[in-house]
C-alpha positions in Angstrom: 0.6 33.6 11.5 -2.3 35.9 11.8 -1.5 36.0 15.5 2.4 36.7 15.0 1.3 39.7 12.9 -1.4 41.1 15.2 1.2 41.2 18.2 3.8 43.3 15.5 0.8 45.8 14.8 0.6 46.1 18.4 4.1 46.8 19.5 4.4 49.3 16.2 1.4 51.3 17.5 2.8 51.3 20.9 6.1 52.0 20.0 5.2 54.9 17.6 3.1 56.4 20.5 5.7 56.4 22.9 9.0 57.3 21.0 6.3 59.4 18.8 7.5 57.7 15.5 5.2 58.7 12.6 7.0 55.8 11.0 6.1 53.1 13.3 2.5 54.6 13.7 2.0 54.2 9.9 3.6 50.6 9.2 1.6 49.6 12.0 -1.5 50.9 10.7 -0.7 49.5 7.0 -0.2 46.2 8.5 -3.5 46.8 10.2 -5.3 47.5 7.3 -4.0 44.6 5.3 -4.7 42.3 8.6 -8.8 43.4 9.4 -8.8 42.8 5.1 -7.3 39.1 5.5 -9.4 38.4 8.6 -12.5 39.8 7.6 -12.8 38.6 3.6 -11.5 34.9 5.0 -13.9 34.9 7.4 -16.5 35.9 5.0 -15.7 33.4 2.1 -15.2 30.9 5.0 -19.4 31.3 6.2 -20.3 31.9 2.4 -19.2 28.4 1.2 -19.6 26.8 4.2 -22.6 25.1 3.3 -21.4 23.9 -0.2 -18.3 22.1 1.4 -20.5 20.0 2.7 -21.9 18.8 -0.4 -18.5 18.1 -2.1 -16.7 14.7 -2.6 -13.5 13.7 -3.9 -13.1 10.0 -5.5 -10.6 8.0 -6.7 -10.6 6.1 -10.0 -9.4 3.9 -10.1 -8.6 2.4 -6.7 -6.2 -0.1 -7.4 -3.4 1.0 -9.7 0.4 -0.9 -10.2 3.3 2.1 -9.4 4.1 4.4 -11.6 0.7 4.3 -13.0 -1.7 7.2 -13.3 -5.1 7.7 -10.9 -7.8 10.3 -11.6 -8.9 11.9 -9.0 -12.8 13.2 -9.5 -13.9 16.5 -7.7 -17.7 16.7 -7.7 -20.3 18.2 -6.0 -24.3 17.4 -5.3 -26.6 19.1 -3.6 -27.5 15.8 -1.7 -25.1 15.4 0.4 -25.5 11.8 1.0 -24.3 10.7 -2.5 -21.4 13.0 -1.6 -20.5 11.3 1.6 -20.9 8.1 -0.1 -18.7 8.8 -3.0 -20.8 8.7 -5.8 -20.4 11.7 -7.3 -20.4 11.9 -10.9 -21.7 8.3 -11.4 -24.7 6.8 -13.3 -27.3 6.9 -10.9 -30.9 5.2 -12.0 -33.9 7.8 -12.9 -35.3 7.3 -8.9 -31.9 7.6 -7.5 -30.3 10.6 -9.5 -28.9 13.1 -6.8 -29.8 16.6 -7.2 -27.3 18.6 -9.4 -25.8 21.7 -7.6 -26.0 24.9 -10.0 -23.3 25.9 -12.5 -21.8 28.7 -10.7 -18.2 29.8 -10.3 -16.7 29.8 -6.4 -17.0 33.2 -5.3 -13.9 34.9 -3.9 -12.1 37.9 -3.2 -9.0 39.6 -4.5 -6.3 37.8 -2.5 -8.4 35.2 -1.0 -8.0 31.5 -2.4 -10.4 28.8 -2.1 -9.1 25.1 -2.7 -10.0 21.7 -2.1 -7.0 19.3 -0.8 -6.6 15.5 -1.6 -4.8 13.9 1.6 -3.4 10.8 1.2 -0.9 8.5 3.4 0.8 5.5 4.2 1.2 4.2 7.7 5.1 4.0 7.3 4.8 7.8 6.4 4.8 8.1 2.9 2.1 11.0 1.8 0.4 12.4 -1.7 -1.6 16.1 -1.3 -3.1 17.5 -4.5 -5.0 20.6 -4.4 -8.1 21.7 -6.7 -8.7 25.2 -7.7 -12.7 25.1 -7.6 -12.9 28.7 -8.1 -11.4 28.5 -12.0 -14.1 26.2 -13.5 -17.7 26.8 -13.5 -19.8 23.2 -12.7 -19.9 20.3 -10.4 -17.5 18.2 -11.6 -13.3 18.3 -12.2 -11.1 15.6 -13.0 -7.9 16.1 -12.7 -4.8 13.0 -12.9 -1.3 12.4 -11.1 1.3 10.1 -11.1 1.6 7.8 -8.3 5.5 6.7 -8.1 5.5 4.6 -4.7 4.1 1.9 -3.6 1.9 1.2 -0.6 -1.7 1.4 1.0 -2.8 5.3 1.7 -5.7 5.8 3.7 -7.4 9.5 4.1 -9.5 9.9 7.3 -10.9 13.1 5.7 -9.7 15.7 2.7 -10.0 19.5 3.4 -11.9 22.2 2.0 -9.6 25.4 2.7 -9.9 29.3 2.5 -6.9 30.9 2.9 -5.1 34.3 2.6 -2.5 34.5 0.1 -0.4 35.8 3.0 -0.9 33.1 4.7 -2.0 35.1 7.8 -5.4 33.1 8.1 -6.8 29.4 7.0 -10.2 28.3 7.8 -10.4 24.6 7.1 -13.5 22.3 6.4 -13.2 18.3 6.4 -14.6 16.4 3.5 -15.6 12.9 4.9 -14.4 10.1 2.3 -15.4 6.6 1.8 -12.9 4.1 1.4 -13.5 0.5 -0.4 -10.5 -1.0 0.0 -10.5 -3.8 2.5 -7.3 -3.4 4.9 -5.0 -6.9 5.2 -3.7 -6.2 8.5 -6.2 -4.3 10.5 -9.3 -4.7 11.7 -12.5 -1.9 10.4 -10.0 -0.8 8.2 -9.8 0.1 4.6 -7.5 1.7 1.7 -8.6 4.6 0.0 -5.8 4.0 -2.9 -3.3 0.5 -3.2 -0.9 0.7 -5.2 1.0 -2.3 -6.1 5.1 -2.6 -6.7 6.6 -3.4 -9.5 8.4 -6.9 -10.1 12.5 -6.3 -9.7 14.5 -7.1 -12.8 15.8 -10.3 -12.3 14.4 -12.7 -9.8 16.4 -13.7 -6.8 17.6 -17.6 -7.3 16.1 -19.7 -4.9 16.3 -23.8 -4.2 13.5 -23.9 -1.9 11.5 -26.7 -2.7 8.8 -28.5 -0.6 5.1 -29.8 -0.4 4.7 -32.6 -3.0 8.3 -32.1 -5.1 9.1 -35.6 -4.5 6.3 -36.5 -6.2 8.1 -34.7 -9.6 8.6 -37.7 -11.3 5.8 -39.7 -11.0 3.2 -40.7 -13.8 0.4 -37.8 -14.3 -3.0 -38.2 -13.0 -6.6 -37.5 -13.9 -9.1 -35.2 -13.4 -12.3 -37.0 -12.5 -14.4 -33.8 -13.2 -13.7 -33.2 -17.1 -14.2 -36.5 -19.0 -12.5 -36.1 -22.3 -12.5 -40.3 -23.8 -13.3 -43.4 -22.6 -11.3 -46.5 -23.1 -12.0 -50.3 -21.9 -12.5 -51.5 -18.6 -10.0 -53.1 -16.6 -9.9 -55.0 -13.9 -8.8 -52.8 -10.9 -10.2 -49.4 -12.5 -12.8 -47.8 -10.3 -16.2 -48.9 -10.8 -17.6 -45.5 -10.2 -16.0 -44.7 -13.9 -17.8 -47.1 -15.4 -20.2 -45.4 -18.4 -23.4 -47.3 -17.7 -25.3 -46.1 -20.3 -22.6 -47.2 -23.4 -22.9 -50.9 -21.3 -26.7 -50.2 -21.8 -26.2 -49.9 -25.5 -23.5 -52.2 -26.2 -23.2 -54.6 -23.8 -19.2 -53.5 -23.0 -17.7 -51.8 -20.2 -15.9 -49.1 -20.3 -14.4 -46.5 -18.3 -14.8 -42.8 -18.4 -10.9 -41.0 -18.5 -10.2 -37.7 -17.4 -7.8 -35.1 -18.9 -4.3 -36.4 -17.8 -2.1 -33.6 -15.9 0.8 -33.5 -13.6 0.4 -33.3 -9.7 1.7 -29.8 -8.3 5.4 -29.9 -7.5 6.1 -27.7 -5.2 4.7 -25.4 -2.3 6.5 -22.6 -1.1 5.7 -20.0 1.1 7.2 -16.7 0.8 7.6 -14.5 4.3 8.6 -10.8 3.5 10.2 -9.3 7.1 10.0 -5.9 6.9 11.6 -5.2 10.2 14.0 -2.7 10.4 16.4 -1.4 13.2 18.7 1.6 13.9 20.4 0.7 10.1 17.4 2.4 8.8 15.4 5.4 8.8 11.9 5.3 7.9 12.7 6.8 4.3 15.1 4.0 3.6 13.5 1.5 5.5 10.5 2.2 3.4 12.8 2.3 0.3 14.1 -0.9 1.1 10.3 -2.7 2.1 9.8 -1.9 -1.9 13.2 -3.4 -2.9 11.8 -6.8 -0.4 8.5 -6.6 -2.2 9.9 -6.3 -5.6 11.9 -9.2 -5.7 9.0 -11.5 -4.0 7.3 -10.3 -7.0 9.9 -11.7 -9.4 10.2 -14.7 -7.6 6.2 -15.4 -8.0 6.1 -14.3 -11.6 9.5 -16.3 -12.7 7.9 -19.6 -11.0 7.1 -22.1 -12.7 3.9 -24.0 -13.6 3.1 -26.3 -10.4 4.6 -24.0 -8.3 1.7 -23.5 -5.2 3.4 -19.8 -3.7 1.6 -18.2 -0.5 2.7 -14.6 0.9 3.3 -13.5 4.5 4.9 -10.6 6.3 5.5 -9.3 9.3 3.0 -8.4 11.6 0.1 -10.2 9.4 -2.7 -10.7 11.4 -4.1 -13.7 10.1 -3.2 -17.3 11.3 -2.2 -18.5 8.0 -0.4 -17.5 5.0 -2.5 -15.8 2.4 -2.6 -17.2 -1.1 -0.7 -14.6 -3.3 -2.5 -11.7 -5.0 -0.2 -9.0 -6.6 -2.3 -5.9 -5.1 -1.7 -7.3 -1.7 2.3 -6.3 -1.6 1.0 -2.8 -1.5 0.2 -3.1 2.5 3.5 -4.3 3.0 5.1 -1.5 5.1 8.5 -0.8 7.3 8.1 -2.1 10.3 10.3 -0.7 13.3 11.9 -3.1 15.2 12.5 -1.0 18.8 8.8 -0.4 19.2 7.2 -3.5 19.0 9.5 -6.6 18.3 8.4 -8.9 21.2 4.7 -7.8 20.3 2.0 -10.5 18.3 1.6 -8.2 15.7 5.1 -7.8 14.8 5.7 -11.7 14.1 5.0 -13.6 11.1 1.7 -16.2 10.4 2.3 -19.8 11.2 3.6 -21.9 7.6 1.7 -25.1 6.9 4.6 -27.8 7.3 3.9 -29.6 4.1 5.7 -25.7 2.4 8.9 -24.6 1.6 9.6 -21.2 3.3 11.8 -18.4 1.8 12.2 -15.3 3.7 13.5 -12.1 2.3 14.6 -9.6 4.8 17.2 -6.5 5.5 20.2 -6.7 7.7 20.6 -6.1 11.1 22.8 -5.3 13.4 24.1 -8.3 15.9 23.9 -9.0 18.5 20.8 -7.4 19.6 19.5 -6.2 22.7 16.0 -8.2 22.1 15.1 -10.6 19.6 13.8 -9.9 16.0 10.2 -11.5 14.9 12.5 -13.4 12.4 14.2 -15.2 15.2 10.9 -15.7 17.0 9.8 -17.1 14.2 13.2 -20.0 13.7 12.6 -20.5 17.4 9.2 -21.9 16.7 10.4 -23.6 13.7 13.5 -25.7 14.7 15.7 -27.6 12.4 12.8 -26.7 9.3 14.4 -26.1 5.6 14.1 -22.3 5.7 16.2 -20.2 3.0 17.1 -17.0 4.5 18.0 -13.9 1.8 19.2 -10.9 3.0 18.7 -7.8 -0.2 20.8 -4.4 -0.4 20.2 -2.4 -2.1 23.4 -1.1 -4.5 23.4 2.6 -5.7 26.0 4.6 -8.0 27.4 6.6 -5.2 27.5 4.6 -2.0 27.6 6.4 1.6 28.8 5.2 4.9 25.2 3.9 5.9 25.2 1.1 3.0 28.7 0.3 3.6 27.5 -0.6 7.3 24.2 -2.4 5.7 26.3 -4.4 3.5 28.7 -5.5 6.6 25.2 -6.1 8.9 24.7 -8.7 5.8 27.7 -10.4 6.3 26.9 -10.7 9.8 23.7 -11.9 9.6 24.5 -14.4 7.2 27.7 -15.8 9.3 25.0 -16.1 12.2 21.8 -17.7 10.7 23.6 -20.0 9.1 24.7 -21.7 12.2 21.8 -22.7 12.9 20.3 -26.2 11.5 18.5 -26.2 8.8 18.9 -22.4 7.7 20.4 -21.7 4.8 21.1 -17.6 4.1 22.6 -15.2 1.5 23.2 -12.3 0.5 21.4 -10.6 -2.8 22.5 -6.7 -4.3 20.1 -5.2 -6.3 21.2 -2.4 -8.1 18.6 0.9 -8.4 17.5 -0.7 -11.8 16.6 -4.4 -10.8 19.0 -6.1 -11.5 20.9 -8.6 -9.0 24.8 -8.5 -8.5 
């Protein structure tokens, strides 16, 4: 901007001198003045607080928060710039380890000429939170300062910004605040969250009938614990003589056996696989919108499961071998995952399913037939003629547009084609904006 306006005070100067226009002569020198002023105090403010940018830090608190929740965000300064880098700012810190305190003193600055510190935060589907701190209104080291996080997902930060800007907007000299980040990433390697934020369970669960691992086992007697003994009965003949009490046969000259607390076996393992892979249906806003609607649901199927139930998580384009075992904080690195750029890829597909699990896979429609295939039918490929219950979700709204009309049809499709083949058994679930399932 500052560039734009130094080539207009050029051509006014040039064009007052030629056409000799007093008028052009004197709006280019007012536009000169105001220019060497926005330049020159920016400039100034920008060397002046250089140094002291350095020793700033911006934390998070807490890291892990559910949506809709609220996270304080903790502007500090130390004049040991370590503890700043690190992130400890404002903590307890041990008598030996206490970081030096910067001085009480107000961010100097000049009429028209801001000074701000800038939060960055994003997703890698696209989704982004900036919150700005005025420094310069509040004499100290520390601020704290809260917002409202409203979407799901993991946002990483590979620096915040210490800015000093015209209020013009003709100049912006911009410092980087290195961040630390404690978050371990599920799907990359040397990666970490700076802030997860977790979905919310939908209203009603989807109905499933998956059932698999031990369920035929449902109706057999209960067994026993062998590592919290509870009672002891007689011996009989056939009990195992390693729960024999030796010391009551010391005492009283009778056998008997040590018994356990008596529970059923597990009834069921199921694995959940969340396919966020989206195609030209989608743009990366609804795609996204519609990754939450997949996670909220696999949410209210975990949570509405009963006792027994053994329920792992995968998704698309997990890295791991394996399913993970399900942790609620985990559904916020689930993220849209476009389809054209890396279908065929490793990292788009799902983790291998032990075969002793259920599998239920909540997805979005498509459009078929297409030109390559998805990681969902890599994945029934390399899993032939397995029980796998396929749900495709739409999402409903009050007023409906051409582009979920087309979803809802891609559903139809999809469903008409998957369940062709063996063992496949899909559906169709709407859930309106509010949870619920039509």
């Amino acid at each position: 901007m500052g560039v734009f306006v130094l080539l207009i005070i050029i051509l006014s100067f040039t064009a007052g001198a030629i056409r000799h226009e007093m008028v052009l002569t004197l709006t280019g020198s007012v536009f000169m003045v105001v220019w060497v002023y926005c330049l020159t105090m920016t400039l100034l403010l920008a060397l002046i607080h250089r140094r002291r940018a350095g020793s700033i830090s911006i934390c998070l608190h807490p890291e892990k928060i559910i949506e809709g929740d609220q996270v304080q965000i903790i502007l500090s300064e130390v004049k040991n710039s370590t503890f700043a880098l690190l992130g400890l700012a404002g903590k307890n810190f041990p008598d030996t380890a206490e970081p030096r305190l910067a001085r009480n003193k107000n961010f100097l600055q000049f009429p028209g000429i801001l000074v701000r510190c800038r939060l960055l935060l994003c997703t890698k589907d696209g989704r982004r939170i900036a919150h700005d701190f005025k420094p310069e209104r509040k004499s100290g080291f520390s601020q704290i300062e809260t917002i409202q996080v409203k979407k799901r997902g993991a946002y990483y930060s590979p620096n915040d910004e210490f800015m000093v800007f015209d209020i013009l907007g003709f100049f912006r000299f911009i410092c980087r605040i290195p961040v630390s980040m404690s978050v371990p990433d599920l799907g990359a390697q040397n990666l970490s969250a700076r802030l997860l934020v977790s979905p919310l369970a939908s209203g009603d669960p989807p109905p499933i009938l998956a059932k698999g691992g031990e369920s035929k086992r449902q109706d057999s007697p209960p067994i026993e614990r062998t590592d919290e003994f509870i009672d002891h009965r007689p011996y009989v003949p056939g009990d195992d003589p390693r729960r024999i009490n030796w010391k009551l046969y010391s005492h009283g000259g009778e056998l008997f056996v040590r018994q356990g607390r008596r529970e059923p076996p597990p009834h069921s393992n199921i694995t959940i696989l969340i396919d966020t892979q989206f195609d030209s249906l989608y743009t990366v806003k609804s795609a996204r919108a519609a990754a939450d609607v997949l996670c909220e649901n696999a949410l209210a199927i975990i949570n509405s499961a009963v006792k027994g139930r053994n329920i792992q998580v995968g998704f698309t384009g997990q890295s791991e071998k394996s399913c993970i075992s399900y942790n609620q904080a985990e559904l916020g690195f689930y993220l849209a995952y476009p389809w054209a750029q890396a279908s065929v890829s490793q990292m788009a597909g799902f983790p291998s399913v032990p075969n002793d699990s259920a599998i239920v896979i909540l997805a979005m429609p498509r459009r078929l037939p297409a030109s390559q295939p998805f990681a969902l039918d890599h994945f029934l490929s390399d899993n032939p003629n397995r029980s796998i219950e396929l749900i495709f979700i739409c999402e409903a709204r009050e007023i409906r547009h051409n582009a979920d009309e087309m979803r809802a049809e891609a559903a139809q499709s999809c469903v008409s084609f998957y369940n062709r083949l063996p063992g496949v058994r899909a559906s169709i679930i709407t859930c309106n904006q509010t949870g619920g399932i039509h």
